[in-house]
BALOBA-1460 file (C-alpha; in Angstrom, 3 decimals):
// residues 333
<rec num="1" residu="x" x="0.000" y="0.000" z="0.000"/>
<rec num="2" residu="x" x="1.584" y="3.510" z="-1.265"/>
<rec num="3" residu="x" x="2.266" y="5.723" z="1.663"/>
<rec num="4" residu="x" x="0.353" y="8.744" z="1.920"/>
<rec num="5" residu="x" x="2.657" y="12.059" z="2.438"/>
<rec num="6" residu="x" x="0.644" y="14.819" z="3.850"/>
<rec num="7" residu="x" x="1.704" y="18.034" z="3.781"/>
<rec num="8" residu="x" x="0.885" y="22.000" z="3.024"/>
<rec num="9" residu="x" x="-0.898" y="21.123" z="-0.318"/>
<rec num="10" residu="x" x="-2.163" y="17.082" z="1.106"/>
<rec num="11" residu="x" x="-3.279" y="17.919" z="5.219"/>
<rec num="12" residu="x" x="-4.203" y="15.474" z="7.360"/>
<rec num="13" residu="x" x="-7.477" y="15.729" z="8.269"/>
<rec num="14" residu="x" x="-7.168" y="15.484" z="12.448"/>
<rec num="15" residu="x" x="-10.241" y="15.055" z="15.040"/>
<rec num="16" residu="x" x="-10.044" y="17.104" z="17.872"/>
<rec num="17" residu="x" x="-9.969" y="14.760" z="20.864"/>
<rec num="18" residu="x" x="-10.399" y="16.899" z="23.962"/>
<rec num="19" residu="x" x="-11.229" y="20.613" z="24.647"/>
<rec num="20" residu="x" x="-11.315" y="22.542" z="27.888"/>
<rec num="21" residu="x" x="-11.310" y="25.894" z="28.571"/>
<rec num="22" residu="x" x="-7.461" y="26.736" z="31.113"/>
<rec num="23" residu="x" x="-8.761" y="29.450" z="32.606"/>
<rec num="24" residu="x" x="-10.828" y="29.395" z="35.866"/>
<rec num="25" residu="x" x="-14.323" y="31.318" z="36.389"/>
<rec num="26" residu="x" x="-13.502" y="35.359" z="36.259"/>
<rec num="27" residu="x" x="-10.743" y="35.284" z="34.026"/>
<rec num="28" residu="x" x="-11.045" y="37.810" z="31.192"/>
<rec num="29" residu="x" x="-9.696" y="35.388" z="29.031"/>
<rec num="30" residu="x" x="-10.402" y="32.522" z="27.552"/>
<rec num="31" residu="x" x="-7.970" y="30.343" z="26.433"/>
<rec num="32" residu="x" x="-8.327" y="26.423" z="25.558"/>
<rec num="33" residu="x" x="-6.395" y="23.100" z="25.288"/>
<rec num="34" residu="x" x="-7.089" y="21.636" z="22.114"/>
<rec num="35" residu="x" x="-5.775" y="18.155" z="21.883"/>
<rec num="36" residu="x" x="-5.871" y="16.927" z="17.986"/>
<rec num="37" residu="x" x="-5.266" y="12.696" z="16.885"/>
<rec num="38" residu="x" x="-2.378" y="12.460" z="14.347"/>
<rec num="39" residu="x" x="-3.153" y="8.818" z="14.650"/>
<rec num="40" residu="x" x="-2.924" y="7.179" z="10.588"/>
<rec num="41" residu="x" x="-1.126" y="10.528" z="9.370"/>
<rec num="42" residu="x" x="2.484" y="9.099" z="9.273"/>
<rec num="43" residu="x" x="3.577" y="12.526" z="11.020"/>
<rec num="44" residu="x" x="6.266" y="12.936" z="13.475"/>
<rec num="45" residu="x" x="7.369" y="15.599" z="15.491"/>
<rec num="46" residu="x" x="9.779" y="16.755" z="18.008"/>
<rec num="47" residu="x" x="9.613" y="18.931" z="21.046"/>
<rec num="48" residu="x" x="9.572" y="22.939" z="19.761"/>
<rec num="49" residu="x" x="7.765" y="22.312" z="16.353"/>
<rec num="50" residu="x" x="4.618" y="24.113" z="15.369"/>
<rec num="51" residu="x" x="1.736" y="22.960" z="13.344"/>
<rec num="52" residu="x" x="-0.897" y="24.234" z="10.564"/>
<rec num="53" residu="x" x="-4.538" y="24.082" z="10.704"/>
<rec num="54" residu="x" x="-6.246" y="25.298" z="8.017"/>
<rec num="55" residu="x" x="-9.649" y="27.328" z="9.809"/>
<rec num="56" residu="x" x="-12.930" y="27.159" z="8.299"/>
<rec num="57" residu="x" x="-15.346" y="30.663" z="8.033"/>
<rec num="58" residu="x" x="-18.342" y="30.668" z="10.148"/>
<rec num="59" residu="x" x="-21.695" y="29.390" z="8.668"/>
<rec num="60" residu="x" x="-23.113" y="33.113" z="9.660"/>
<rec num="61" residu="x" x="-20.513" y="34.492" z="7.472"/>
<rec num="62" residu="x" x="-20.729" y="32.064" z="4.720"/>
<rec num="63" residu="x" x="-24.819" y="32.198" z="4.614"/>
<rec num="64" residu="x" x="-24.329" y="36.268" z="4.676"/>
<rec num="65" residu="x" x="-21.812" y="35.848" z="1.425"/>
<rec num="66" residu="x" x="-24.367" y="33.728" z="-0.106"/>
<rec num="67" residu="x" x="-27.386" y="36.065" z="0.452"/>
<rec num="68" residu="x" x="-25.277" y="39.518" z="-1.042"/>
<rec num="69" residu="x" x="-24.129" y="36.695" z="-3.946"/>
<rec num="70" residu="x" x="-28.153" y="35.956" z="-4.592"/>
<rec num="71" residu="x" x="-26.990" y="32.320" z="-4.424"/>
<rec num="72" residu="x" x="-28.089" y="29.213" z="-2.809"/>
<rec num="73" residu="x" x="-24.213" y="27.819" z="-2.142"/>
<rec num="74" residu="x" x="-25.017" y="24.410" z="-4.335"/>
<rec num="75" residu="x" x="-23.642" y="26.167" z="-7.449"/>
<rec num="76" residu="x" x="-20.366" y="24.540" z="-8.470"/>
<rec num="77" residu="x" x="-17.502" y="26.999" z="-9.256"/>
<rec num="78" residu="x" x="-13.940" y="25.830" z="-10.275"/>
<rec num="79" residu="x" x="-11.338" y="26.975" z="-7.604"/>
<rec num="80" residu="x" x="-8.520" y="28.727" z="-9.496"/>
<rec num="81" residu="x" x="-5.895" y="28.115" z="-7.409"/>
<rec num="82" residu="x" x="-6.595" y="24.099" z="-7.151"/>
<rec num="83" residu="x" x="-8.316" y="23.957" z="-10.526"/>
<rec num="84" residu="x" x="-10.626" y="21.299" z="-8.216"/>
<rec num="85" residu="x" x="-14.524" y="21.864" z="-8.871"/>
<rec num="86" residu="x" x="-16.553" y="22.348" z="-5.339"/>
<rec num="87" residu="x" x="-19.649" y="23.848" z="-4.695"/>
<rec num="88" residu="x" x="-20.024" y="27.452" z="-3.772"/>
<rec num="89" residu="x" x="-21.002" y="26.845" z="-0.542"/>
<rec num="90" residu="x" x="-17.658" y="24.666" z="0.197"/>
<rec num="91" residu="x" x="-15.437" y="27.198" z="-1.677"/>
<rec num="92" residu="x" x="-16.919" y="30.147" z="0.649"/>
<rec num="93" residu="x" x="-16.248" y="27.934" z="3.948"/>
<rec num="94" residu="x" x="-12.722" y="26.418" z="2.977"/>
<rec num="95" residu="x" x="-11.105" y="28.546" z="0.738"/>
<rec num="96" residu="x" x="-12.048" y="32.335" z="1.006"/>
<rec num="97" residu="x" x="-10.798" y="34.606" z="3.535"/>
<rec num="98" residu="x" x="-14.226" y="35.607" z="4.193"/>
<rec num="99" residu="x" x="-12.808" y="38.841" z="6.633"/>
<rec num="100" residu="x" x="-11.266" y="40.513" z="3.781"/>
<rec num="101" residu="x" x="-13.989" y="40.303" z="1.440"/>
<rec num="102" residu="x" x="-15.872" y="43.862" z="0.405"/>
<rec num="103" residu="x" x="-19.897" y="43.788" z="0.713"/>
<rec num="104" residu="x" x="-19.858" y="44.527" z="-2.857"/>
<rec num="105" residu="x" x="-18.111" y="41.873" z="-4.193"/>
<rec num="106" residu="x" x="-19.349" y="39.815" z="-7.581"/>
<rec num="107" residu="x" x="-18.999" y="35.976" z="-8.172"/>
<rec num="108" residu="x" x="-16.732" y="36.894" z="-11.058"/>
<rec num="109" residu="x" x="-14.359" y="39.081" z="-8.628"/>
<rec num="110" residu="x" x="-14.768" y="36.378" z="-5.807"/>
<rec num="111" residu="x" x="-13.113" y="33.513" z="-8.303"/>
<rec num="112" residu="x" x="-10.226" y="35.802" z="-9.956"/>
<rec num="113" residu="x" x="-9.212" y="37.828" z="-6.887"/>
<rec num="114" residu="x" x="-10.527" y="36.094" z="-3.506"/>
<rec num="115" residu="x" x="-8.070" y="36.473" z="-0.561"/>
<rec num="116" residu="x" x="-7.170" y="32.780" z="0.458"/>
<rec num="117" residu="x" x="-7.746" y="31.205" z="3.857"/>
<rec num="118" residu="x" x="-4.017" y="30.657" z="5.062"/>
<rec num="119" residu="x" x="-3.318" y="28.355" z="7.542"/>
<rec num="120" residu="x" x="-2.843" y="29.098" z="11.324"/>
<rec num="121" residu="x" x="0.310" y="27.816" z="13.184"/>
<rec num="122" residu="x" x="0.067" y="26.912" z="16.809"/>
<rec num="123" residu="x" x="3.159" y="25.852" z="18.806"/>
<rec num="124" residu="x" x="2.934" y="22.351" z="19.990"/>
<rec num="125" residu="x" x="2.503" y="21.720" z="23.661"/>
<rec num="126" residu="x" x="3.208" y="17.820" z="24.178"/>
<rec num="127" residu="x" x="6.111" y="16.029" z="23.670"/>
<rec num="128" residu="x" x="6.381" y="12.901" z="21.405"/>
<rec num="129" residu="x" x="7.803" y="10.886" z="23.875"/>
<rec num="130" residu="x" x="4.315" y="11.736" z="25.613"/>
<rec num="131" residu="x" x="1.805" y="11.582" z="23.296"/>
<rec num="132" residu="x" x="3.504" y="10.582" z="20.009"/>
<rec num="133" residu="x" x="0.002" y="10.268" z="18.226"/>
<rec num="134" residu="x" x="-1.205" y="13.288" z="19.424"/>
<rec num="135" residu="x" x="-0.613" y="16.742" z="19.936"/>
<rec num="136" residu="x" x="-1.567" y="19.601" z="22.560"/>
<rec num="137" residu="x" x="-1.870" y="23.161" z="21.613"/>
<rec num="138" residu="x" x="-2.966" y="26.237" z="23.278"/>
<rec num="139" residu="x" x="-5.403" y="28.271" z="21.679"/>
<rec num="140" residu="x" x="-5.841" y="31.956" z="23.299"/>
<rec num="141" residu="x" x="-9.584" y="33.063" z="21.630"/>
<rec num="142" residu="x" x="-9.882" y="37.020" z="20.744"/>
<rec num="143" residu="x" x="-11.996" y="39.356" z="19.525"/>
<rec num="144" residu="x" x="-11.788" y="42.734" z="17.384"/>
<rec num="145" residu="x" x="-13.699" y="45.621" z="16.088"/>
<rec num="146" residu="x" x="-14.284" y="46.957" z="12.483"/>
<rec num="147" residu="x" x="-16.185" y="49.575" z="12.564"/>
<rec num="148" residu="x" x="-19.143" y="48.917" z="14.944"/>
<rec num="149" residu="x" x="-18.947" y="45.217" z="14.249"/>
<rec num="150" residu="x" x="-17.256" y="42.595" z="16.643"/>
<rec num="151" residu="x" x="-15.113" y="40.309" z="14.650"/>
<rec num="152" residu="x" x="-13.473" y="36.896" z="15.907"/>
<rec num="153" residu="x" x="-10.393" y="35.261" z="15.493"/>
<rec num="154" residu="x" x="-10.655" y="32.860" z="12.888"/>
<rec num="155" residu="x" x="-8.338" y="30.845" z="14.074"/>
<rec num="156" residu="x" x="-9.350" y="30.351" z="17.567"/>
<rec num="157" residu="x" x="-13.027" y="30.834" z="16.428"/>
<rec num="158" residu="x" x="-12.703" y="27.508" z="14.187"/>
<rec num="159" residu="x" x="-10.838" y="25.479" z="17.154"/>
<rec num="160" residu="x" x="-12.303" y="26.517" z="20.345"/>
<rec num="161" residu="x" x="-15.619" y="27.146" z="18.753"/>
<rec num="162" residu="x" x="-17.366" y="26.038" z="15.410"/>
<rec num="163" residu="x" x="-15.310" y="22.859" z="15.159"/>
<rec num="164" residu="x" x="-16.894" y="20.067" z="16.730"/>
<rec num="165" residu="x" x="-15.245" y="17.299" z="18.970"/>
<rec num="166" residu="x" x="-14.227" y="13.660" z="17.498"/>
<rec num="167" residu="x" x="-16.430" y="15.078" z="14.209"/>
<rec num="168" residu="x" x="-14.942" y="18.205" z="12.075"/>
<rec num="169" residu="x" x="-12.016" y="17.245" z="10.322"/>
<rec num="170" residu="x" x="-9.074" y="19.493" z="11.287"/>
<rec num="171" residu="x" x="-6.867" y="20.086" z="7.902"/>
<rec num="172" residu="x" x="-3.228" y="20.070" z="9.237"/>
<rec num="173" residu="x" x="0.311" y="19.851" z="8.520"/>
<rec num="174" residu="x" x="3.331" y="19.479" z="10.478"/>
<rec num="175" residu="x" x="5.358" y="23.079" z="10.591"/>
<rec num="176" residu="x" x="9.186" y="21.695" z="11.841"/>
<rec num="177" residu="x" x="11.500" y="24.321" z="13.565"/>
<rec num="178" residu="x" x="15.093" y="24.066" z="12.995"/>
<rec num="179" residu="x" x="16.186" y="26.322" z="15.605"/>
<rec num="180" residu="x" x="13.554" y="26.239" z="18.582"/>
<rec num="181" residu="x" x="14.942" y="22.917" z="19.780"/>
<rec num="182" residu="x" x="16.158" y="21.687" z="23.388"/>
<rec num="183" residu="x" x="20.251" y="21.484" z="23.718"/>
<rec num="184" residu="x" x="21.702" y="17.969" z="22.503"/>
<rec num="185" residu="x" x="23.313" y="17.483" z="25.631"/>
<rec num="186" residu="x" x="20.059" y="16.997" z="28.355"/>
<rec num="187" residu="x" x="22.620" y="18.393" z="31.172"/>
<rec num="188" residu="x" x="22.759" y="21.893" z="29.749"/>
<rec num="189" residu="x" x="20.563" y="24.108" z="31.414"/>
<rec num="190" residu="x" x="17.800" y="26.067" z="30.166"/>
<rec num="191" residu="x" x="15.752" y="29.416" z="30.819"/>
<rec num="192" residu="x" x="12.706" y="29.562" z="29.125"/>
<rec num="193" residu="x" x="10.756" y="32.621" z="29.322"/>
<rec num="194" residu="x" x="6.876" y="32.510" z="28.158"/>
<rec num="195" residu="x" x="4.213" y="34.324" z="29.059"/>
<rec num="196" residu="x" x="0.429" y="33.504" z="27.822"/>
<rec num="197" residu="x" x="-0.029" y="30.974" z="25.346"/>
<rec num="198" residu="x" x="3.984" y="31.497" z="25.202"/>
<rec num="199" residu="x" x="4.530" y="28.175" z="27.608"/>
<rec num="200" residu="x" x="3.111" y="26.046" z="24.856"/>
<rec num="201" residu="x" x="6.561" y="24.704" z="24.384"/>
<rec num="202" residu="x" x="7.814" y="24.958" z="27.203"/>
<rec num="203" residu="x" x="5.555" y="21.915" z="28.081"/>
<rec num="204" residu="x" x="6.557" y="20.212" z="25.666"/>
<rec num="205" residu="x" x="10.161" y="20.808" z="26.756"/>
<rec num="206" residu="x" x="9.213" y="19.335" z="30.105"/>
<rec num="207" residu="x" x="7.589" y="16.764" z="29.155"/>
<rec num="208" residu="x" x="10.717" y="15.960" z="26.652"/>
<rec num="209" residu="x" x="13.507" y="16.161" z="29.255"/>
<rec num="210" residu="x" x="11.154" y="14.308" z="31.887"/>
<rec num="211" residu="x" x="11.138" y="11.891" z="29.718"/>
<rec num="212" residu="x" x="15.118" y="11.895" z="28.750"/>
<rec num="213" residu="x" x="15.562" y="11.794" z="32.477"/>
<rec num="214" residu="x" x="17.845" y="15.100" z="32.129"/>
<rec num="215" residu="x" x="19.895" y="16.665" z="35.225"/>
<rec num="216" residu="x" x="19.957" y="19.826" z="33.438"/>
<rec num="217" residu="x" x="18.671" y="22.674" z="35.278"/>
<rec num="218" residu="x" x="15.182" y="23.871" z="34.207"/>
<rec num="219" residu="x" x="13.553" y="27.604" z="34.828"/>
<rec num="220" residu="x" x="10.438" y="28.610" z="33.312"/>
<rec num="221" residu="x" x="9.427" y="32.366" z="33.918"/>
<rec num="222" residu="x" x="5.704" y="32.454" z="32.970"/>
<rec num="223" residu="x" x="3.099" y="35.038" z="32.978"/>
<rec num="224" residu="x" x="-0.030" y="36.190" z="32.775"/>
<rec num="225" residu="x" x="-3.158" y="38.326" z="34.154"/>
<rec num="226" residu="x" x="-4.663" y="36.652" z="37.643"/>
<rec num="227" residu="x" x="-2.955" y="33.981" z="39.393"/>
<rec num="228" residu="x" x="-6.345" y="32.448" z="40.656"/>
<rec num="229" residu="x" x="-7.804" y="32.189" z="36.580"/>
<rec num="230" residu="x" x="-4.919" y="32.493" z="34.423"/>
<rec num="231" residu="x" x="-2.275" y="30.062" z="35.448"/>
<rec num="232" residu="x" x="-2.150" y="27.332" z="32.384"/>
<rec num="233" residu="x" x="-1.130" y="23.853" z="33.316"/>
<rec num="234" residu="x" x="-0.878" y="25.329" z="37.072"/>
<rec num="235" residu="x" x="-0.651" y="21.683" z="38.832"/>
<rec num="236" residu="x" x="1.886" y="20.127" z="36.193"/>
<rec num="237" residu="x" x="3.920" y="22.745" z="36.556"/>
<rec num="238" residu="x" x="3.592" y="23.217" z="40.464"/>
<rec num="239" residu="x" x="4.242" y="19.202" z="40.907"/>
<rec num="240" residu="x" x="7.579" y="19.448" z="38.615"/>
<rec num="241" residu="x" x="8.245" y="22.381" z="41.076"/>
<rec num="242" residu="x" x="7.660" y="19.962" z="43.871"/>
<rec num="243" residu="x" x="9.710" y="17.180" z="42.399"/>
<rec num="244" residu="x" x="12.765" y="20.199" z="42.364"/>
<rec num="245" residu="x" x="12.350" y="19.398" z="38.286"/>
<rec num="246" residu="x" x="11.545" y="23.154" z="37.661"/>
<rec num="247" residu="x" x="12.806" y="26.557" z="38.783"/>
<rec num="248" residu="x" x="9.797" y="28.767" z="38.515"/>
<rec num="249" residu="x" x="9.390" y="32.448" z="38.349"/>
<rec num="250" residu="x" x="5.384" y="33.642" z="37.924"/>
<rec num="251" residu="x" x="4.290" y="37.031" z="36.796"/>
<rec num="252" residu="x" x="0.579" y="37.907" z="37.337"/>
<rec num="253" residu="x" x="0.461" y="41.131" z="36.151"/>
<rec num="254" residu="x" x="-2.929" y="42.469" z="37.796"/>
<rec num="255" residu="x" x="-2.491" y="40.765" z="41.224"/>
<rec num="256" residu="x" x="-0.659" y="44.265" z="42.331"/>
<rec num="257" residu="x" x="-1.294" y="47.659" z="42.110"/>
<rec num="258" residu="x" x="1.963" y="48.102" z="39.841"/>
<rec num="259" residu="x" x="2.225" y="45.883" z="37.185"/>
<rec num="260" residu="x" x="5.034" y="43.108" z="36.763"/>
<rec num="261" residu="x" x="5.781" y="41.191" z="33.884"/>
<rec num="262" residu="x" x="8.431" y="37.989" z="32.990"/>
<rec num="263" residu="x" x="10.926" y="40.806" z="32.320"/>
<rec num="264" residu="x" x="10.841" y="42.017" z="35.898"/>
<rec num="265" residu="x" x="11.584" y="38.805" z="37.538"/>
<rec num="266" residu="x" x="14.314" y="38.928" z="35.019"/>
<rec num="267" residu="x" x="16.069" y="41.441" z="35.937"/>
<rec num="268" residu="x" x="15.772" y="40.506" z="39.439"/>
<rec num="269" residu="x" x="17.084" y="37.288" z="39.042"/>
<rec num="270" residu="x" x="20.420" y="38.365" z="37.712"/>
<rec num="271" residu="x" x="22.884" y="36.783" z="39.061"/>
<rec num="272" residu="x" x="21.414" y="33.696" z="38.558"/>
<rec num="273" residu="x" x="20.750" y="34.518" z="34.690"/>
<rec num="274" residu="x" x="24.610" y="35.751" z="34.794"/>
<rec num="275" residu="x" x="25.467" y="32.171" z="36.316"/>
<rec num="276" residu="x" x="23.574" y="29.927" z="34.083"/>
<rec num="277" residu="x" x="24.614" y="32.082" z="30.973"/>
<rec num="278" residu="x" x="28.471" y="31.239" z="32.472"/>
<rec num="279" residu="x" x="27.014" y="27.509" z="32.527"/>
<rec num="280" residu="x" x="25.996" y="27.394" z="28.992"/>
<rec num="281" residu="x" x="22.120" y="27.563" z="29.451"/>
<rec num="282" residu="x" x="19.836" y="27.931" z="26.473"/>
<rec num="283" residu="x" x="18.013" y="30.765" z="26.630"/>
<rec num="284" residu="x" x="14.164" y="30.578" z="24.782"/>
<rec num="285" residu="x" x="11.810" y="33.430" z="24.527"/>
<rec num="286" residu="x" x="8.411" y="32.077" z="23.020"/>
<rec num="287" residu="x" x="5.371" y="35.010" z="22.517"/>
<rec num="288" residu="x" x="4.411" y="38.149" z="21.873"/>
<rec num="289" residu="x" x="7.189" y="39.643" z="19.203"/>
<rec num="290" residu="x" x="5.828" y="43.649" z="19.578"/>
<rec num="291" residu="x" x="6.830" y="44.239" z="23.063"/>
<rec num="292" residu="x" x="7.393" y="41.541" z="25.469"/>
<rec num="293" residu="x" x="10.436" y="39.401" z="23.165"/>
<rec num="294" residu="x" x="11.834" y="43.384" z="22.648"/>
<rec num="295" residu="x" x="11.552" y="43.662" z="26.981"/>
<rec num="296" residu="x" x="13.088" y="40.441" z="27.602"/>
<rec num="297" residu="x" x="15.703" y="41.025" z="25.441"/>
<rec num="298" residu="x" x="16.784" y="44.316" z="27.034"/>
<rec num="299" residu="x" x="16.306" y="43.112" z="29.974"/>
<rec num="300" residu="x" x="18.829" y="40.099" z="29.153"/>
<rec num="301" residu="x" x="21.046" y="42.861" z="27.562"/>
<rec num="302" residu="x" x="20.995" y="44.525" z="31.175"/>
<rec num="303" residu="x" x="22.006" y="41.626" z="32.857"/>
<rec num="304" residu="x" x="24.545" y="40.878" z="30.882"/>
<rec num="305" residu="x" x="26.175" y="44.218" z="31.426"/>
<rec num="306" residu="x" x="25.415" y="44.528" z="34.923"/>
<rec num="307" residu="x" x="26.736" y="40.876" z="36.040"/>
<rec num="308" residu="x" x="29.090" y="40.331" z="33.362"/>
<rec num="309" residu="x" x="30.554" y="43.840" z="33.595"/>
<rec num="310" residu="x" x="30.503" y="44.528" z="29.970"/>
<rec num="311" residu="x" x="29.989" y="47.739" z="28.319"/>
<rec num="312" residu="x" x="26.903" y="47.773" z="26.415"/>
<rec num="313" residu="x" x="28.492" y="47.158" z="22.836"/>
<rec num="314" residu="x" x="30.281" y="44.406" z="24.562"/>
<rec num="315" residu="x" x="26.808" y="42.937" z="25.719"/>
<rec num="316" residu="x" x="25.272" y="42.826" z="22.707"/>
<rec num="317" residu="x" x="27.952" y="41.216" z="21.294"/>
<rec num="318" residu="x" x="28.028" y="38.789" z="23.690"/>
<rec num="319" residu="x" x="23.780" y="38.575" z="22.861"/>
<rec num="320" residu="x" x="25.201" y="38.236" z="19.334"/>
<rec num="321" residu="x" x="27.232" y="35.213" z="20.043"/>
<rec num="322" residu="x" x="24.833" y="33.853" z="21.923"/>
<rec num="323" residu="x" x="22.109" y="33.777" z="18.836"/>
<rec num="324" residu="x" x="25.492" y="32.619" z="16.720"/>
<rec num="325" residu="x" x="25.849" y="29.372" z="19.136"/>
<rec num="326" residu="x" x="21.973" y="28.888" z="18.646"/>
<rec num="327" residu="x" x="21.817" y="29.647" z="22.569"/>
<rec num="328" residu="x" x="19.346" y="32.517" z="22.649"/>
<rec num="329" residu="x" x="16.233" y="31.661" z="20.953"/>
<rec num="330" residu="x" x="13.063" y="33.062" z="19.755"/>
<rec num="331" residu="x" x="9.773" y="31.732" z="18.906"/>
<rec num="332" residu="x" x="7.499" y="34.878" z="18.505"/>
<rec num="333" residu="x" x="4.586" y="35.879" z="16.471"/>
């Protein structure tokens, strides 16, 4: 029997397995653990890689399409970029980024111009030596305005939402990293800094070097809004603390008047950044890529100078060798 390859144009077409919201009751969030079966798809991955899911549009958005269109959805149209005939209906809920589409748009414009759905990449939050049919991700769900209308993500809409469990085929591909990878060598420490949806890999890490049985030293500075609703994975994490597996730094940044992020507890862990740097950690920043990777990265810069007693150029040359020995690495989006 040939062996079926899937990839970016061929996804596997996964079942979400189990969905729960992570945060408790009066969060103001609302992020999810999605766990999706690879099971059959010949796909394997490693600790650190990402993968694709392809979303779907909203049946309220699709319908609305259909109405401005003046068409019931069973019309078959030729998809140019496939050359694959589908219905309308299909090619409106798989194909079409419905969000960027003007009110005003014809059939004929639809088919020669339409923006395409791209896929969504989620790091992966198990490790294979866990789960090697299956993968965890964490979805964070979100919502926006344009004009006076509330929009969702599509993304997080399709996975936390519309798509329904052990039923609605997932379309996925595996997304490999070649740099966001755990050291070789399971002795050399590493700092991984992640706030938010951030610790995805970080789990997977820990679950990876669990596994190994490593003796290097691990330190995960996580953060996030409310310690009482917002602390993902809170009694893994607290039981690896326990077990003296994990070093861990938390910043809830609304559970005091002044707020405190991962970059704080940073800087005031110093020395011991200095130290583990001296060591030969690996040091991971996974999140936000605006502001928080920038922070941390100062914030590194000024330990570096302070501890090391470097001048700044001197730091961020020593920053630069760092990223040249693949020892400071980012993951951000």
């Amino acid at each position: 029997m040939e062996e079926v390859l899937y990839n970016k144009e061929n996804p596997f077409p996964a079942k979400i397995v189990e969905r729960y919201l992570l945060n408790k009751e009066g969060s103001t969030k609302k992020t999810y653990h999605v766990t999706l079966d690879l099971a059959d798809s010949g796909m394997t991955y490693k600790a650190g890689d990402a993968i694709a899911i392809y979303p779907e549009n909203s049946p309220e958005d699709v319908a609305t399409l259909l109405a401005a269109l003046g068409k019931t959805g069973v019309e078959e149209v030729i998809d140019p970029r496939s050359g694959k005939t589908l219905s309308l209906e299909h090619f409106l809920k798989t194909k079409v980024n419905l969000l960027r589409i003007d009110e005003g748009v014809s059939l004929e414009d639809l088919l020669v111009k339409y923006p395409p759905l791209l896929p969504r990449f989620y790091s992966i939050a198990s490790s294979p030596q866990v789960s090697p049919n299956r993968v965890d991700l964490l979805v964070a769900t979100f919502t926006y305005k344009v004009g006076d209308i509330e929009r969702k993500g599509l993304g997080s809409h399709f996975l936390c939402d519309l798509a329904e469990v052990e039923k609605t085929p997932i379309y996925t591909y595996l997304h490999p990293t070649a740099h966001f990878t755990l050291p070789d060598d399971p002795n050399v420490p590493i700092i991984m800094v992640g706030p938010g949806t951030g610790v995805a890999p970080y789990r997977a890490f820990l679950q990876e070097r669990e596994a190994q049985g490593a003796t290097g030293k691990n330190w995960l500075l996580f953060g996030e809004r409310h310690r009482a609703h917002d602390y993902y994975y809170e009694s893994y994490l607290e039981e690896l603390k326990e077990k003296k597996f994990l070093h861990l730094d938390l910043a809830f940044s609304r559970d005091q008047e002044e707020k405190t992020y991962v970059q704080h507890h940073l800087l005031k862990r110093g020395v011991m950044v200095w130290k583990a740097l001296q060591e030969g950690a690996h040091f991971y920043v996974c999140g936000d890529a605006r502001r928080m990777a920038k922070d941390v990265t100062h914030a590194l810069q000024t330990i570096i100078e302070t501890h090391g007693a470097l001048s700044p150029a001197n730091a961020k040359n020593f920053i630069k060798t760092l990223r040249k020995e693949k020892r400071f690495l980012l993951d951000v989006y």
